[in-house]
N, C-alpha and C positions, 0 to 999 in steps of 0.2 A: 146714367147721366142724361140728362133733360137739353135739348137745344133748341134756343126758340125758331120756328118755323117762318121762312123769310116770305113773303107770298112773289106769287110769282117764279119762286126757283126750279120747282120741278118743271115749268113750261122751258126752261131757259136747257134746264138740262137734258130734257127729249130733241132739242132741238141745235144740240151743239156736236159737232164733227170728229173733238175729243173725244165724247159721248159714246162707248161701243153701251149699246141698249140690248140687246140683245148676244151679251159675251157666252153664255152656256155652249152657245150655237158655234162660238170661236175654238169649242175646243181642241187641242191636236192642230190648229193652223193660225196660230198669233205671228207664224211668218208670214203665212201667205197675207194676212193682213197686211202687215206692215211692207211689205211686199221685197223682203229681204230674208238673207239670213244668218243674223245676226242673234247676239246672247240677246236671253230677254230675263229681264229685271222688275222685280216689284216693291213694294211698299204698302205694305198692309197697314189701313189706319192713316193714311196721307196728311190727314187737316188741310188746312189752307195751300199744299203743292210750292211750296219754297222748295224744301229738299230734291223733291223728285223733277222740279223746272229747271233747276243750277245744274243737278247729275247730268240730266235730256241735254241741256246745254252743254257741260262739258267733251259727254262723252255721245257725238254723235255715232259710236259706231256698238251702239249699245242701244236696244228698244229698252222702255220701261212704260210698266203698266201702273197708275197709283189706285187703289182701292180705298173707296170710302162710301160708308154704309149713311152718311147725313147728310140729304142733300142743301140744305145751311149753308155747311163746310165746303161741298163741293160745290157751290155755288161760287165760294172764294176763290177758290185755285182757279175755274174759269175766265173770272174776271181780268185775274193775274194776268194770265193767258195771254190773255184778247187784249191788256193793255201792252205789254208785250212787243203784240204785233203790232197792233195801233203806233204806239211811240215811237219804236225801236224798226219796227217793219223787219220785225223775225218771226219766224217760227219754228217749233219745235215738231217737226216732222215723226220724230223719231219716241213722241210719248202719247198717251191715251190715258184714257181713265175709265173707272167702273163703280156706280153707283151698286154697290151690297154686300152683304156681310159676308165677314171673313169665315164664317161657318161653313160655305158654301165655296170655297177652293177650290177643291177636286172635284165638282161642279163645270169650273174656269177654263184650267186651266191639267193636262193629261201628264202621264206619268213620267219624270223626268223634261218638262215643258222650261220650266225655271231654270234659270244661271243662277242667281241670288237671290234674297229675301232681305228686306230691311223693317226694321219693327223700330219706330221712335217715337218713344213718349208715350204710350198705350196708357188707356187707362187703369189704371192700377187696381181698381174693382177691390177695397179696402176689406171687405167683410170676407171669410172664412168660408162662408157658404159661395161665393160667388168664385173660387179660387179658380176655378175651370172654364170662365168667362176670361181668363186674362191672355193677351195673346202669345205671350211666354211658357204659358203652362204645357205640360207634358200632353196634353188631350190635343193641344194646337201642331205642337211638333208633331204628333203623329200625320194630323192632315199637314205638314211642311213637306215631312219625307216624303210624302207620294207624287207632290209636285218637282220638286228639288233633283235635279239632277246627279249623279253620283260622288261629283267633284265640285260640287255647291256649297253655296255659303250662307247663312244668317246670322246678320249683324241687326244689333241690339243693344240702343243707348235709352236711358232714362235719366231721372234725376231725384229717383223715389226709392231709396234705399233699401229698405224692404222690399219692394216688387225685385230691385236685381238679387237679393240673397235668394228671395223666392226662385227665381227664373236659373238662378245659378244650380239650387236644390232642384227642380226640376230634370237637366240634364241625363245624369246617371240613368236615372228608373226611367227615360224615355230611349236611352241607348245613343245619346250626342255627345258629343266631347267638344272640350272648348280649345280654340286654335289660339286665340287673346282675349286675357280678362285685365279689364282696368280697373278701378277705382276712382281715379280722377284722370280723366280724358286730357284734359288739361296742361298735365304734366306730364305726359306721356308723349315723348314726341315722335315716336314711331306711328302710332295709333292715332295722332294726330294728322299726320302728312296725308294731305286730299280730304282733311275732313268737311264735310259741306256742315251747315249751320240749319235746323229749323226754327220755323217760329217761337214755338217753348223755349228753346236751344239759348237760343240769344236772351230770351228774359231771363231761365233760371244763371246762368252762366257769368250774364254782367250782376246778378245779386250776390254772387260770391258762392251759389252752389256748386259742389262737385258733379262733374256729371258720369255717368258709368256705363260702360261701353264692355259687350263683349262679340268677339266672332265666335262662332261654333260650324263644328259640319258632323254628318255622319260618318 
């Protein structure tokens, strides 16, 4: 996937306080960062930072970290941010962010680091060859487990049918088991209760798509 390049954003983003630049160096002490110690939570694939702004909002006693590899996108969720504080004169103390690829995790973030994992909306990488790029697949779980703490979660909605059969298949041959599988999120009102909305979320959702939601742990 192609995304046009905003000029200006990578200055914006070396220069923002959300901005850990330097996370490799973070790893083993995303509390002492945060300067707590408290669960820490991610989002791999963020987009625009709705989902992971509402969570930070919610749940101040919870860090969360949103990862995205373009800085475009991560130029958004900045913005977000800052308008935020600007309007509203709040901030979210209690979230960061990480320009780079999700390839590079166990890089981040050290063994058993993570409380949860959220994956929303990934892109779905349609072609057969590319199946090991998707962030559901069995080759990604493995780098989740090394992060993932023993009694951890990943949660996982889309709105792409086949990506979730795929991600379902997946499972087994990676050694995860699933805690809730939906089909339509929607009508689910267990699965529902606390759901926060992303950007896609709300588009596919008011079209009349189903959206599909599963939790999994080791």
């Amino acid at each position: 996937m192609r995304l046009r390049n905003i000029p200006g954003s990578q200055d914006v983003i070396d220069h923002s306080p959300y901005v850990i630049k330097d996370a490799e160096k973070r790893r083993g002490s995303w509390r002492e960062l945060f300067r707590n110690d408290h669960p820490l939570h991610i989002e791999v694939g963020m987009g625009k930072g709705r989902f992971l702004m509402e969570l930070a909002a919610r749940n101040p006693d919870i860090n969360f970290v949103g990862i995205e590899r373009y800085t475009s996108v991560l130029l958004r969720a900045l913005q977000k941010v800052e308008r935020l504080q600007e309007t509203e004169n709040k901030t979210l103390p209690n979230l960061l962010f990480i320009c780079a690829d999700a390839s590079g995790l166990e890089e981040i973030f050290a063994e058993g680091e993570v409380s949860k994992i959220y994956l929303n909306f990934s892109d779905p990488w349609p072609k057969d060859r590319h199946a090991r790029r998707r962030l559901p697949s069995r080759e990604f779980l493995a780098r989740y487990d090394k992060i993932l703490k023993k009694d951890g979660r990943l949660e996982f909605k889309t709105d792409n049918k086949a990506l979730f059969e795929f991600a379902i298949g997946e499972l087994e041959p990676a050694g995860w088991r699933a805690e809730k599988i939906t089909h339509d999120l929607y009508a689910d009102h267990e699965m529902m209760r606390g759901n926060v909305m992303t950007e896609y979320e709300e588009k596919f959702s008011s079209a009349g798509n189903p959206i599909y939601k599963y939790i999994i742990y080791r």
